[in-house]
Each structure stands twice: as C-alpha cells, then as structure tokens.
N, C-alpha and C positions, 0 to 999 in steps of 0.2 A: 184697810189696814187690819192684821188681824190682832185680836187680845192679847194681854200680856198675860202669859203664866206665872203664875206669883208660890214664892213659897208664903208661909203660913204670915211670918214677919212682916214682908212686903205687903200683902193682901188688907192686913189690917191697917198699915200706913197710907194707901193708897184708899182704903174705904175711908177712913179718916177725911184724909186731903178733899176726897168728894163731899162728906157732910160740912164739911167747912164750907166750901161753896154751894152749898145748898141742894146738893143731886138725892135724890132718892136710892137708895139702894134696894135690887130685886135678888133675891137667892134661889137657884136650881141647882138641884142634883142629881146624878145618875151615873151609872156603867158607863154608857154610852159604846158598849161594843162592837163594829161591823156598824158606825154610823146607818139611820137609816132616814125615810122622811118625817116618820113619827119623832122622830128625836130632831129633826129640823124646825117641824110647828110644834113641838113644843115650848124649845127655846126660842121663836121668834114671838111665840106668843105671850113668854116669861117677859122679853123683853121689853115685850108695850105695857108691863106694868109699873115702871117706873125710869129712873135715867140709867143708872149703869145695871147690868148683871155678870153677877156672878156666878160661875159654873162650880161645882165641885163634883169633883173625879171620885170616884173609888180606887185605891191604888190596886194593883195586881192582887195582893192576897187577898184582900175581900170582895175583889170583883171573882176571886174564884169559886162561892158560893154561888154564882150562878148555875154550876155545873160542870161537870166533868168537861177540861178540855177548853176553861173559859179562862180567864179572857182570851180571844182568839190574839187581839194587839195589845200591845204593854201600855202602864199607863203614859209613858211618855208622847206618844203615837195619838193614843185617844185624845191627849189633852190637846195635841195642835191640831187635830181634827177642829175639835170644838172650838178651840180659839181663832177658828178661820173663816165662823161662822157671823153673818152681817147679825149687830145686836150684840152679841156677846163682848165684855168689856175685859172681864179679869176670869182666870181660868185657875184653878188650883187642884192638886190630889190629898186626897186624908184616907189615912189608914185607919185612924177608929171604925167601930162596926155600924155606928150611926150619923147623922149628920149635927146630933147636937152639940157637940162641943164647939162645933166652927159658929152655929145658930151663936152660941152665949156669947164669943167672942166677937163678932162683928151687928149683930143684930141688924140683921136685914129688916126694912121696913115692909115687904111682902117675900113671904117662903111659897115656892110656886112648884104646885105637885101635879102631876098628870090625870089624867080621866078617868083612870083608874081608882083613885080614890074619891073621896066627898071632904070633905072640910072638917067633917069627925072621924075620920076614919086615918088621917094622915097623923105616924105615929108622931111625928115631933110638935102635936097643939099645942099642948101643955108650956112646951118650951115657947114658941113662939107666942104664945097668949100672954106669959107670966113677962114678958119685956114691951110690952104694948106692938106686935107684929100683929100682921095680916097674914092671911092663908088666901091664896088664891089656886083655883083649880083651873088649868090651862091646858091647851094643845086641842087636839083632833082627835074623837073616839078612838081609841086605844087598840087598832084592829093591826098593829104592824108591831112586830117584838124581833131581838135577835136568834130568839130563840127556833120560832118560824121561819126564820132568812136563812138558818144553819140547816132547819129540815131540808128546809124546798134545796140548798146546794146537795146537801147528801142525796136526794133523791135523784 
C-alpha cells in the first residue's frame, strides 16, 4: 500500500496520532529526481530506523537549484514515486530552502542523511540536537546521483 502524501497540516496530525501510540518517527529528505537505487537504499535504510518515515520533497523551485533543466518531473510525480516505496509511511513537499522548519515542527526522533555526509557535517545538527533527535547516516556509498544518470542519457 503505498504512503499517504500529506500536506503540511495533515503530516503533523498524523505524526501526532503515531507518538500517541507509541511509534517512533524517522525523517528523510531529498530531491529525489529520476528516482534511482541510491535513493532506494537509502530510504529503506532510513526506514529500519525507526516505525514510520517520513519523506520530504523539495517542491519544484528549489529542486531547481540542482541545475539547469532540473527537476526533470514535478514535485507531484516525485512525491508518489516515493510514496510507492516499501518503508515509506508519509510523503510531503516543502518549499523552504532547508529542511528545518518541518525538523521544529514534527521533530522526528532520527533525521536520516545519506553517506555523503558525517554526523557533523549534516547542516540541520544544531536543529536536530537542540530537540533531543538523533542523526543517523544511512544508505549505500554514494556512487549513484541524478546528476550522472542525466550524463550517461545525454551521452
């Protein structure tokens, strides 16, 4: 069954409803453009960190900072992409240029960053620390990007 996409509202009613019964909540972010496996383990890997996760999207204008020509699919697209994936619980898109404001609001009990960073080096610690969260660093070395999957088509 795939995830519900939630607007902002929903998202926090429904993380609620879980700390009430008891579930752990895991938070991941990303683009996600041109879905690829890297962005598969790493959300299956966010996901064994606690009971539900939650996805957040980049909406289209600040997925455009990836580059010229980006996002290739809108955020609507991306988001049941993701929501289709085994693990993933709640799926949302945020237009801020960071992911803290959604962090203050739901405070996820682990904020799950890719392999690409270290535990000091992921820009939202500060946020994540100052509400008693966890940082965990999750997925598969970091050797698959969309960036490379648009080279290698162009080629």
């Amino acid at each position: 069954m795939p995830a519900e996409i939630l607007s902002r509202a929903r998202l926090l009613q429904a993380v609620r409803q879980d700390r009430d019964a008891g579930r752990s909540i895991v938070f991941a972010n990303g683009c996600f453009d041109l879905l690829h496996v890297g962005h598969v383990r790493y959300l299956q890997a966010a996901a064994a960190e606690g009971d539900r996760l939650v996805v957040a999207i980049n909406d289209d204008a600040t997925a455009a900072s990836k580059g010229p020509g980006r996002p290739i699919l809108n955020a609507d697209v991306r988001a049941e992409l993701v929501a289709a994936l085994r693990g993933v619980a709640y799926v949302t898109i945020f237009p801020e240029p960071t992911v803290t404001p959604l962090l203050l609001l739901i405070k996820p009990d682990v904020h799950c960053k890719g392999t690409d960073y270290t535990v000091e080096t992921v820009p939202e610690r500060e946020t994540v620390r100052s509400y008693g969260g966890r940082i965990a660093i999750v997925g598969d070395p970091k050797d698959h990007s969309t960036r490379d999957l648009l080279a290698r088509i162009r080629a």
